[in-house]
C-alpha positions in Angstrom: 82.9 125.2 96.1 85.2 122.4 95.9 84.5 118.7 95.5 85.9 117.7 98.8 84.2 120.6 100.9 81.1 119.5 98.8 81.0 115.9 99.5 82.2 116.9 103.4 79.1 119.1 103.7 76.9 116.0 102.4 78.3 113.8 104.9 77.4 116.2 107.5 73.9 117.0 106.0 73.0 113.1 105.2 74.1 111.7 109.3 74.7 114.9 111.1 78.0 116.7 112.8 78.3 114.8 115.5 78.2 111.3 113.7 80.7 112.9 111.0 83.3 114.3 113.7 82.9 110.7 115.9 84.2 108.9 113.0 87.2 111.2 111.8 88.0 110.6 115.9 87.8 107.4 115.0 89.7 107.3 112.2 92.4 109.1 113.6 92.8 107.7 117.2 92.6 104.2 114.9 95.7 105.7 113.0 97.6 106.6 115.8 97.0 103.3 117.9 98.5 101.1 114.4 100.9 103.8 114.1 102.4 103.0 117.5 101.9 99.8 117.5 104.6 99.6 114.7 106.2 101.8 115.8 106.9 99.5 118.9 108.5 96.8 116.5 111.2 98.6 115.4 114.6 97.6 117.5 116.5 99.8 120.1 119.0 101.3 117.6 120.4 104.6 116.1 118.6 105.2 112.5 119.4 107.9 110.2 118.3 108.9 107.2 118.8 111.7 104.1 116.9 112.6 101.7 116.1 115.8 99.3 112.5 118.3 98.8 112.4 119.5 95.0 113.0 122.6 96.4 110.9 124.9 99.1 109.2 127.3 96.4 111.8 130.3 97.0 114.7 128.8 95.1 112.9 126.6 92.8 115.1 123.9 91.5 117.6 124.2 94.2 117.4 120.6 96.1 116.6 121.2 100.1 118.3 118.3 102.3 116.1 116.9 105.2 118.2 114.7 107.1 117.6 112.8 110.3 119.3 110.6 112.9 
């Protein structure tokens, strides 16, 4: 077993499921609210942007493009 699945399974055994799924709920609906709420900052515009993986773990050293906009 792995230390994160470990100390997951402690968090559930010390305050029970429930408690432990509320607060990842929690934590995420938290996230998401901050997360739009930024989001709603940024000015009407176009935005692009390029960037480059390592590779994608078939051609290992060949740079993959991600590109956006």
């Amino acid at each position: 077993m792995k230390t994160g699945e470990r100390r997951f399974l402690e968090l559930i055994e010390r305050y029970g499921r429930e408690a432990v799924q509320g607060s990842i709920a929690a934590i995420m609906d938290h996230a998401e609210a901050m997360a739009r709420a930024r989001t709603r900052t940024i000015p009407d515009g176009v935005y692009e942007a390029e960037s480059y993986m390592d590779d994608d773990g078939i051609s290992v050293g060949q740079p993959v493009p991600i590109r956006c906009g």
